[in-house]
Each structure stands twice: as structure tokens, then as C-alpha cells.
PDBQT receptor file of N, H, CA, C and O in Angstrom, charges set to zero:
ATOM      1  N   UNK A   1       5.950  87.431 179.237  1.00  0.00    +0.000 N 
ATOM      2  CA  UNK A   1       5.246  86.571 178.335  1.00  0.00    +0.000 C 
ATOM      3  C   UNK A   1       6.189  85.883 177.361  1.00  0.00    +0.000 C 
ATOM      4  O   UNK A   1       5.965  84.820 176.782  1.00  0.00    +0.000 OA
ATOM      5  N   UNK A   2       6.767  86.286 177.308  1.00  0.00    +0.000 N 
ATOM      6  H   UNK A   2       6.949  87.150 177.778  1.00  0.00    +0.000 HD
ATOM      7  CA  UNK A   2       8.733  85.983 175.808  1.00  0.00    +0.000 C 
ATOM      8  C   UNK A   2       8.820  84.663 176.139  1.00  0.00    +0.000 C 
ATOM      9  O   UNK A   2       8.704  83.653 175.446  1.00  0.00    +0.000 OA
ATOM     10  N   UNK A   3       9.127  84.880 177.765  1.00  0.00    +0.000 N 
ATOM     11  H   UNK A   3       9.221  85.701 178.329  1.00  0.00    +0.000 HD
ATOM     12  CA  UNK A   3       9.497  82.832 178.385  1.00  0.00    +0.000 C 
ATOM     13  C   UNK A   3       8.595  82.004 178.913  1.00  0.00    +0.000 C 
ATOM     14  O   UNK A   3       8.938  80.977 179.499  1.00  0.00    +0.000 OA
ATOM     15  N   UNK A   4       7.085  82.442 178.728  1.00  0.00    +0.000 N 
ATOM     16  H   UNK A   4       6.806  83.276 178.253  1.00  0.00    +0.000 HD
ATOM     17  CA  UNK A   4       6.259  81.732 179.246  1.00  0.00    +0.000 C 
ATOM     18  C   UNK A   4       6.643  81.017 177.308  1.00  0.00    +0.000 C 
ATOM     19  O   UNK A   4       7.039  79.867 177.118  1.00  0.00    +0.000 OA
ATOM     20  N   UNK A   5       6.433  81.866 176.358  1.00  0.00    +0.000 N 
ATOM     21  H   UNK A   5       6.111  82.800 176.512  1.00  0.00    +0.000 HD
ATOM     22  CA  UNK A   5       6.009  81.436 175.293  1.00  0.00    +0.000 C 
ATOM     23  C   UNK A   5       7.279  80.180 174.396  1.00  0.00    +0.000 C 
ATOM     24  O   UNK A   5       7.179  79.400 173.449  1.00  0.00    +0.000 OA
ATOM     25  N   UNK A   6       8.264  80.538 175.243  1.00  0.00    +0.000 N 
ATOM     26  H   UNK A   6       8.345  81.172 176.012  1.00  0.00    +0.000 HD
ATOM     27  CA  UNK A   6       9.613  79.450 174.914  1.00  0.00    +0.000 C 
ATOM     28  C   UNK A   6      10.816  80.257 174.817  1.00  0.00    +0.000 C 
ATOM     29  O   UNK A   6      11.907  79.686 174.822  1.00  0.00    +0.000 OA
ATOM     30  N   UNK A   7      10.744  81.501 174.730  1.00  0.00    +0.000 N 
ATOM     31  H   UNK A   7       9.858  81.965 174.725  1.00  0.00    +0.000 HD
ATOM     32  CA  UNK A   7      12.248  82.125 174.296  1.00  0.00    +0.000 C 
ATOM     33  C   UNK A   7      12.949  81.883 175.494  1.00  0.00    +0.000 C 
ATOM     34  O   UNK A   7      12.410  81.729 176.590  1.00  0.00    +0.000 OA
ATOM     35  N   UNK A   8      13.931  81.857 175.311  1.00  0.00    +0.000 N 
ATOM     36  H   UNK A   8      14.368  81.982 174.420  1.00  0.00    +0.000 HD
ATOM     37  CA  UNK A   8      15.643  82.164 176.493  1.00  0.00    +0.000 C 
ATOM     38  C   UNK A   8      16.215  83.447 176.170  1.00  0.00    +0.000 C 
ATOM     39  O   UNK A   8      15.756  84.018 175.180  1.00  0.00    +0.000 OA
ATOM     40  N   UNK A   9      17.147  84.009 176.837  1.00  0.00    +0.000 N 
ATOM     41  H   UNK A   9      17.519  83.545 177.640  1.00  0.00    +0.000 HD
ATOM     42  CA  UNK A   9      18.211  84.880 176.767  1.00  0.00    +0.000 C 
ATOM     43  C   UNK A   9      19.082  84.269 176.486  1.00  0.00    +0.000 C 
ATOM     44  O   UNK A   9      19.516  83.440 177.286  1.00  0.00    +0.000 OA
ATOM     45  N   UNK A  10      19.962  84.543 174.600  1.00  0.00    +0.000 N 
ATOM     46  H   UNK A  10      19.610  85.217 173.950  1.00  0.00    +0.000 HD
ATOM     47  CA  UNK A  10      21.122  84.143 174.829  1.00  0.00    +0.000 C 
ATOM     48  C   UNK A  10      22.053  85.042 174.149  1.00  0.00    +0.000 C 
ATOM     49  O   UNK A  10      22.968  84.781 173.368  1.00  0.00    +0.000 OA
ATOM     50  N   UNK A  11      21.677  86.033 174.559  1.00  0.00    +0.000 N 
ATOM     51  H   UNK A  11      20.934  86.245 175.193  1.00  0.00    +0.000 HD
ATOM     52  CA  UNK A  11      22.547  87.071 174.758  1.00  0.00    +0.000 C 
ATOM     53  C   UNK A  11      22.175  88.558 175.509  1.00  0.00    +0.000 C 
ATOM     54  O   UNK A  11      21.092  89.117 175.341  1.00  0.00    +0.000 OA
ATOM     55  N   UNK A  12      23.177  89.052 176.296  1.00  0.00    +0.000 N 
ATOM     56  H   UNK A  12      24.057  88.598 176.433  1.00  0.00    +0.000 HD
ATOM     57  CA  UNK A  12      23.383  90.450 177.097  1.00  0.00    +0.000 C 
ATOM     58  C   UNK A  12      24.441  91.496 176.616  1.00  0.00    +0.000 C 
ATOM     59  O   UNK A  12      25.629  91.184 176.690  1.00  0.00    +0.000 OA
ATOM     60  N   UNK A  13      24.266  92.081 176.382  1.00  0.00    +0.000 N 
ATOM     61  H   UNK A  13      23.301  92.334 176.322  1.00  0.00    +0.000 HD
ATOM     62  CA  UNK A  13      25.210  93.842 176.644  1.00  0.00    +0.000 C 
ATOM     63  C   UNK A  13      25.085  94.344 177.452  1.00  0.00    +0.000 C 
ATOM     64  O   UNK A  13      23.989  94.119 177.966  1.00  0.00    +0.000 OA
ATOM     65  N   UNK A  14      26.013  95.400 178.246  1.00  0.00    +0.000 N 
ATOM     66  H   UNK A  14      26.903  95.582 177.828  1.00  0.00    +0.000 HD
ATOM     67  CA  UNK A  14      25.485  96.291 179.462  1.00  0.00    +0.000 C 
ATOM     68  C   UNK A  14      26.721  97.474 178.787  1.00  0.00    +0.000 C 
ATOM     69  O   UNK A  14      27.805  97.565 179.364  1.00  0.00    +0.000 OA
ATOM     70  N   UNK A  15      26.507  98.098 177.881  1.00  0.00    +0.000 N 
ATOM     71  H   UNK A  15      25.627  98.024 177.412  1.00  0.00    +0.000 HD
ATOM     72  CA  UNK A  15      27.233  98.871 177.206  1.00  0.00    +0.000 C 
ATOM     73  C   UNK A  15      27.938 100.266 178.157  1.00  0.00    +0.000 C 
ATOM     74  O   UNK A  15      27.087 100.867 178.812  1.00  0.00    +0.000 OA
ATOM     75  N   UNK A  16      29.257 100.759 178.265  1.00  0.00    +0.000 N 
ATOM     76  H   UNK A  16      29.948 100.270 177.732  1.00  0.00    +0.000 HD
ATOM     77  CA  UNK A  16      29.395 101.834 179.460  1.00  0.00    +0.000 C 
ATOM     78  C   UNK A  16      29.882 102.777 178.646  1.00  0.00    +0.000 C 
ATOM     79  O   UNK A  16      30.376 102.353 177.601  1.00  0.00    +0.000 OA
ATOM     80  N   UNK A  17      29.885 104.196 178.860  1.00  0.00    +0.000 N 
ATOM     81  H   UNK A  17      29.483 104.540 179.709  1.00  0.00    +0.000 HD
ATOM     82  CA  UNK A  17      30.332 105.424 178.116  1.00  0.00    +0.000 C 
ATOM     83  C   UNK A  17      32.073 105.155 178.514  1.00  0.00    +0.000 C 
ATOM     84  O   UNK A  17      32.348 104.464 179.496  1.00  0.00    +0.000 OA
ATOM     85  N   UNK A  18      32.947 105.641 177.834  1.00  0.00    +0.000 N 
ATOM     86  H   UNK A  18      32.724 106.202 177.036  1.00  0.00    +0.000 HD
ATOM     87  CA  UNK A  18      34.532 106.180 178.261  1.00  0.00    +0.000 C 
ATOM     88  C   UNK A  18      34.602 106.685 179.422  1.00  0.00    +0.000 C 
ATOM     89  O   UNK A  18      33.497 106.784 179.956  1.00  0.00    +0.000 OA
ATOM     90  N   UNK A  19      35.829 107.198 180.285  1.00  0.00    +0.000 N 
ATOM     91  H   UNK A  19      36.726 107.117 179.851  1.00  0.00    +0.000 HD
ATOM     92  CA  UNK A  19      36.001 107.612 181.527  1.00  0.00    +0.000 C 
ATOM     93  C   UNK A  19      35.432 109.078 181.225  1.00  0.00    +0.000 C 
ATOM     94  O   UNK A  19      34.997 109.389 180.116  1.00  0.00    +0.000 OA
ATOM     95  N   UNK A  20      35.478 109.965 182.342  1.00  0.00    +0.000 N 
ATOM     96  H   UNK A  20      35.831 109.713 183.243  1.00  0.00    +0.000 HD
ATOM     97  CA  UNK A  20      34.406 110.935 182.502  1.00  0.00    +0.000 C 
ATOM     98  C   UNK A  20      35.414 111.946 181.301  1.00  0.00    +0.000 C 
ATOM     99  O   UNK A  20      36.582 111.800 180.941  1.00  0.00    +0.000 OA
ATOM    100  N   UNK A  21      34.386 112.962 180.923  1.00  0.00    +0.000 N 
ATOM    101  H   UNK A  21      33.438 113.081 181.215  1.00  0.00    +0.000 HD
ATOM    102  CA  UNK A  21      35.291 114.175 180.252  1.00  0.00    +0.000 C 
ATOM    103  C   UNK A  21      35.630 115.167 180.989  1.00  0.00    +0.000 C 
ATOM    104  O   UNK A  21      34.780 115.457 181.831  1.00  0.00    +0.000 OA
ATOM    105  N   UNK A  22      36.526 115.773 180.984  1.00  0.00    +0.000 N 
ATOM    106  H   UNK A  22      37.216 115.537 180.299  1.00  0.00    +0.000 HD
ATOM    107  CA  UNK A  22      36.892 116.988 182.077  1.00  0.00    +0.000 C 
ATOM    108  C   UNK A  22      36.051 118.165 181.517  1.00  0.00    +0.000 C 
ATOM    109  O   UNK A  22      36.006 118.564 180.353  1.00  0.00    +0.000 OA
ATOM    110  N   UNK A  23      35.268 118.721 182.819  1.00  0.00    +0.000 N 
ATOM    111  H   UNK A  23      35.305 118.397 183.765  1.00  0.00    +0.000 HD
ATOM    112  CA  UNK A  23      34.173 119.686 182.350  1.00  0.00    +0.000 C 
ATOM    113  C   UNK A  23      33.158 119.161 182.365  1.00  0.00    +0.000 C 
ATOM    114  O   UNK A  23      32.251 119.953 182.621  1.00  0.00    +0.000 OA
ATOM    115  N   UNK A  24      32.828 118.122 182.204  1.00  0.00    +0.000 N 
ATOM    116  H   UNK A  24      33.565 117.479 181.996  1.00  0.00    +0.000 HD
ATOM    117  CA  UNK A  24      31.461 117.278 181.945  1.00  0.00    +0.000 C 
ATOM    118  C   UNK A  24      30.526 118.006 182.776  1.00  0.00    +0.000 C 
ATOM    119  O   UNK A  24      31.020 119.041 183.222  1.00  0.00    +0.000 OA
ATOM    120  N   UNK A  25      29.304 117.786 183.131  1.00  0.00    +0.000 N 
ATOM    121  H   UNK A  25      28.902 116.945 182.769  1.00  0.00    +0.000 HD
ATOM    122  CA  UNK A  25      28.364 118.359 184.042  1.00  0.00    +0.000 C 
ATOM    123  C   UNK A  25      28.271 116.601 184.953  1.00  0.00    +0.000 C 
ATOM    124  O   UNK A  25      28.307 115.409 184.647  1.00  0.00    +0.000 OA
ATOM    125  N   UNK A  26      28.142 117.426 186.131  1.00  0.00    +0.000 N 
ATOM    126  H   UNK A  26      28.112 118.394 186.379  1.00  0.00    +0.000 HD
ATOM    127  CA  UNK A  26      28.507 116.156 187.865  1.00  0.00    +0.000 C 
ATOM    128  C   UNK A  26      27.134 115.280 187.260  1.00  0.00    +0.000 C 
ATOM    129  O   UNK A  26      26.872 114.122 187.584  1.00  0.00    +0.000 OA
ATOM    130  N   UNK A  27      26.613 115.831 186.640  1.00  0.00    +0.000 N 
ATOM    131  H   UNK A  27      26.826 116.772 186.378  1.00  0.00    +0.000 HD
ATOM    132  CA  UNK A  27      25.391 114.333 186.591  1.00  0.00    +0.000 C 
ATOM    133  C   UNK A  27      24.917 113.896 184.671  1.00  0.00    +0.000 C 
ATOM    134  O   UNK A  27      23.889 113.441 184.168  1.00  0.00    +0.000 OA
ATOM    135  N   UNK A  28      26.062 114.259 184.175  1.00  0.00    +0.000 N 
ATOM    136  H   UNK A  28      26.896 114.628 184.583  1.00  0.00    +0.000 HD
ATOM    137  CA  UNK A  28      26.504 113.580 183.055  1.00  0.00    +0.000 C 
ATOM    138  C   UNK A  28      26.507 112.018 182.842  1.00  0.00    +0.000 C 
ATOM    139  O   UNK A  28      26.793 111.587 183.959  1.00  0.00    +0.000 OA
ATOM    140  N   UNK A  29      26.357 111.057 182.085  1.00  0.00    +0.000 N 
ATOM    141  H   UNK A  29      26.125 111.408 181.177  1.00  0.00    +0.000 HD
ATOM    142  CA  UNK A  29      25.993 109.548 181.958  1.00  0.00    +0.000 C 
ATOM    143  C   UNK A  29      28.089 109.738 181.527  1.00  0.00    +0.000 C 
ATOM    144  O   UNK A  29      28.785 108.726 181.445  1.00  0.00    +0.000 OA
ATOM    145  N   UNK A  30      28.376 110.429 181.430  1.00  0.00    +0.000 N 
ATOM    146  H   UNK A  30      27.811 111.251 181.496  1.00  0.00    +0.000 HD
ATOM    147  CA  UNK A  30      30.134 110.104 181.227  1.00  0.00    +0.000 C 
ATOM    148  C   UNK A  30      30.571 110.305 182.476  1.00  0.00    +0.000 C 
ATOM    149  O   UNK A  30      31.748 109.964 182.595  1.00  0.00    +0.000 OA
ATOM    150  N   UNK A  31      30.000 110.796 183.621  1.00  0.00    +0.000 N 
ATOM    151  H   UNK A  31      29.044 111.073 183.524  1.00  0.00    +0.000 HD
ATOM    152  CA  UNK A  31      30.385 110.577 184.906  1.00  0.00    +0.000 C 
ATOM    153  C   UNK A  31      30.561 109.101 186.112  1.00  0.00    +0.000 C 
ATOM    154  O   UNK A  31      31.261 108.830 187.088  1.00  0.00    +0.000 OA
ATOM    155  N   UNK A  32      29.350 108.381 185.234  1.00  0.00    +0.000 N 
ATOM    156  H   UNK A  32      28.782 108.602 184.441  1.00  0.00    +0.000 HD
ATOM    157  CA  UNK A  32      28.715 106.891 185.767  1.00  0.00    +0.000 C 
ATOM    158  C   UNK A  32      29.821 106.320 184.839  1.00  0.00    +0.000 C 
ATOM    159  O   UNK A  32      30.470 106.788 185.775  1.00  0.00    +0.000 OA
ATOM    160  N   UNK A  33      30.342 106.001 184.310  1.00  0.00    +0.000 N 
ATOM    161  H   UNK A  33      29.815 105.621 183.550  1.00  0.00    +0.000 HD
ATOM    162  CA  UNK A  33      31.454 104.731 183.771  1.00  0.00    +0.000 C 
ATOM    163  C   UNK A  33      30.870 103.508 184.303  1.00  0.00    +0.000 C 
ATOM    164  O   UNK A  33      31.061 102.543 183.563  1.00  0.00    +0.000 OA
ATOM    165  N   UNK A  34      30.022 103.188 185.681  1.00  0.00    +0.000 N 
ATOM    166  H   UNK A  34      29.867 103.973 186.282  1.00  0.00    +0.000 HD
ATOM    167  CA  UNK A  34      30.098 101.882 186.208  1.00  0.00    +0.000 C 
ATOM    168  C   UNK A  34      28.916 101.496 185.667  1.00  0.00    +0.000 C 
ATOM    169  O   UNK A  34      28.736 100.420 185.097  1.00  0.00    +0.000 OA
ATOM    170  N   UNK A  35      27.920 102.539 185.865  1.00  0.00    +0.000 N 
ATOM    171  H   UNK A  35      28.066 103.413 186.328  1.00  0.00    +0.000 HD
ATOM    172  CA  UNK A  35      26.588 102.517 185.916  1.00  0.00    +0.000 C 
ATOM    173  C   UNK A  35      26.108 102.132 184.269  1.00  0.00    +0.000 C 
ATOM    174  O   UNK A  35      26.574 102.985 183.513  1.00  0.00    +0.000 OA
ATOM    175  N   UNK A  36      25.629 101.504 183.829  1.00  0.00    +0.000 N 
ATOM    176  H   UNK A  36      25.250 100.811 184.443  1.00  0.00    +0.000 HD
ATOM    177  CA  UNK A  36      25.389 100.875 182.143  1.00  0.00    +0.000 C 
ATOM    178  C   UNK A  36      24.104 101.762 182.188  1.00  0.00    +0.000 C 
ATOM    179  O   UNK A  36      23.212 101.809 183.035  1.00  0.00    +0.000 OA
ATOM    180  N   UNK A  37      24.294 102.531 180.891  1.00  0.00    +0.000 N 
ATOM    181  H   UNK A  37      25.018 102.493 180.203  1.00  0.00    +0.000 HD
ATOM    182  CA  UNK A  37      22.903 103.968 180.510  1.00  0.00    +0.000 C 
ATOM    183  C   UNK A  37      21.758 102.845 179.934  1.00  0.00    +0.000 C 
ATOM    184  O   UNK A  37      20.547 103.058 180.006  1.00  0.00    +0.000 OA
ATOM    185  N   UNK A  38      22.234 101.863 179.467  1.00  0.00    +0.000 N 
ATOM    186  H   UNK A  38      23.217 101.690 179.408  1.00  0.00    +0.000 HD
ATOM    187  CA  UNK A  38      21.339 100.949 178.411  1.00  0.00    +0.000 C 
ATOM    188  C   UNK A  38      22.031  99.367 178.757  1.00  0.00    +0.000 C 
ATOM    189  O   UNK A  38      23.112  98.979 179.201  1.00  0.00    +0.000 OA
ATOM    190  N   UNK A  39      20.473  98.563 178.180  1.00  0.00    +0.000 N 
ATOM    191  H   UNK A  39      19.596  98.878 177.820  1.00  0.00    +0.000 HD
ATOM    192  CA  UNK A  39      20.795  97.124 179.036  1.00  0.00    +0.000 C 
ATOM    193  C   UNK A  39      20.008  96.142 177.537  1.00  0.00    +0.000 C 
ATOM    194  O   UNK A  39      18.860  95.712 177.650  1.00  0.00    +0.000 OA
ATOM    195  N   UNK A  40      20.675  95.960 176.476  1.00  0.00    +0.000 N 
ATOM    196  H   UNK A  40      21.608  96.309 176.384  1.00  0.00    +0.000 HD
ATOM    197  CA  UNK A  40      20.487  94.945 175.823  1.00  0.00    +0.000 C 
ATOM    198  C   UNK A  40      20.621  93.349 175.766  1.00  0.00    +0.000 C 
ATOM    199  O   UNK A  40      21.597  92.612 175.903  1.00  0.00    +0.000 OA
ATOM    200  N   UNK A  41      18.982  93.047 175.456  1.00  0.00    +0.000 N 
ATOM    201  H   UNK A  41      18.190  93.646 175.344  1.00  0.00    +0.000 HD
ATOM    202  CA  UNK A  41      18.577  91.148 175.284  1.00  0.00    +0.000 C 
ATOM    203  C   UNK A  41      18.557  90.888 174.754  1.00  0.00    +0.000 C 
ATOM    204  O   UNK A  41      17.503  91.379 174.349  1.00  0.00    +0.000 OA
ATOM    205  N   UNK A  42      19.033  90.001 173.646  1.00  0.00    +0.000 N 
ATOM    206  H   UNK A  42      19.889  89.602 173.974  1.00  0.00    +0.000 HD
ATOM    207  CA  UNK A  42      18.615  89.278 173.179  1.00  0.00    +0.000 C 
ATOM    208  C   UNK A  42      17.657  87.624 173.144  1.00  0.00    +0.000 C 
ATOM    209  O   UNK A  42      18.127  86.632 173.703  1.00  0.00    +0.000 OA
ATOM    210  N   UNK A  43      17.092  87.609 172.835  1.00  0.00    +0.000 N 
ATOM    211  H   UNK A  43      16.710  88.414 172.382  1.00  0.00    +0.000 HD
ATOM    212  CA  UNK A  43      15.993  86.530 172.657  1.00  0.00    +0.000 C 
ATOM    213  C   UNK A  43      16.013  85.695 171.732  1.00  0.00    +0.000 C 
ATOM    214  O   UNK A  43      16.074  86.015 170.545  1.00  0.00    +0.000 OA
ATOM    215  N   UNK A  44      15.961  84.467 172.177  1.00  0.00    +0.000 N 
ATOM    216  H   UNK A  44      15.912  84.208 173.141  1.00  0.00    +0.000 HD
ATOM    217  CA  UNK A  44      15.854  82.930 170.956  1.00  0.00    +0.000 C 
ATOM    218  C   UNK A  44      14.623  82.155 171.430  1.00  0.00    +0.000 C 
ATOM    219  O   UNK A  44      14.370  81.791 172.579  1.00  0.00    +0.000 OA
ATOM    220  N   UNK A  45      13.916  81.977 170.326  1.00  0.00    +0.000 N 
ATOM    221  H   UNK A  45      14.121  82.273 169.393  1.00  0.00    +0.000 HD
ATOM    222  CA  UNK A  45      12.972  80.888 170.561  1.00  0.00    +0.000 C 
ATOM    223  C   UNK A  45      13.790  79.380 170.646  1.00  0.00    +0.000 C 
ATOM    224  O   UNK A  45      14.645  79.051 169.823  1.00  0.00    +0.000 OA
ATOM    225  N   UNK A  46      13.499  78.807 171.427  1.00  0.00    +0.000 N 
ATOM    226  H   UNK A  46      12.805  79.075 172.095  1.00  0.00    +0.000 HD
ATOM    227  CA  UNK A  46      14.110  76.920 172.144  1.00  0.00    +0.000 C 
ATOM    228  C   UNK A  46      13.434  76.503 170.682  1.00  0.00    +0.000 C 
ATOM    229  O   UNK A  46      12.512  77.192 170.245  1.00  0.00    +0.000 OA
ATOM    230  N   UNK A  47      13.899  75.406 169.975  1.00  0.00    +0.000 N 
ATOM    231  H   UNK A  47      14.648  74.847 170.330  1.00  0.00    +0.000 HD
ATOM    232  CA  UNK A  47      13.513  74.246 169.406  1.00  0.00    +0.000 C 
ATOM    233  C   UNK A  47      12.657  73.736 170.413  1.00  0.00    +0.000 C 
ATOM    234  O   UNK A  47      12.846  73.683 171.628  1.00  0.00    +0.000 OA
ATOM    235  N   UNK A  48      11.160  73.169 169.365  1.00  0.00    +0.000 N 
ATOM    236  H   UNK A  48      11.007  73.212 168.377  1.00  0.00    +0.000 HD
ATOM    237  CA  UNK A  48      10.636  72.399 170.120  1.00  0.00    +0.000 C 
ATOM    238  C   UNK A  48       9.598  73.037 171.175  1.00  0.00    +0.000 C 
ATOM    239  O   UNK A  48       8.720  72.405 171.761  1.00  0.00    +0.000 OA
ATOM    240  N   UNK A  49       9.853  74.325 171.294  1.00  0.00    +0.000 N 
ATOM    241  H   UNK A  49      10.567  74.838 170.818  1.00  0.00    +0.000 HD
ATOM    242  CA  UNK A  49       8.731  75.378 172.537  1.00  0.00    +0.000 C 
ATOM    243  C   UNK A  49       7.442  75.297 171.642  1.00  0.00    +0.000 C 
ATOM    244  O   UNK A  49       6.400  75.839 172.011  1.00  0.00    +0.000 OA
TER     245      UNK A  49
């Protein structure tokens, strides 16, 4: 509904933890380095929408 109503995306993050910790547990979010835990949007209303 955000871009039916006029907003855009003009901005992204895909934020990643540091390389893994030694010891970590195998399904730890410090194991994924590639994998982004969290996915931030930002939103602007267009001039004029």
C-alpha cells in the first residue's frame, strides 16, 4: 500500500554480523556472515504523489 500511495525506496541496508566466533554454536547468525539477519527500508513520499 506505501507505493500504491506514492512512496519510493530510497534507501537499503542489508546489515551482516563479523566473521564467525570460534566456538560459536553451527547455527549461530555469526556463522551466516553472507546471509543479512535484518533487511532495512527506507521510504520517501515523491513530490507531487
Amino acid at each position: 500500500e506505501a507505493f500504491a500511495a506514492g512512496f519510493v525506496i530510497d534507501g537499503i541496508e542489508e546489515p551482516t554480523f563479523a566473521q564467525p566466533t570460534p566456538g560459536a554454536r553451527d547455527m549461530s547468525w555469526s556463522q551466516f556472515g553472507q546471509l543479512p539477519p535484518l533487511l532495512v527500508v527506507r521510504l520517501r513520499l515523491l513530490a507531487g504523489a
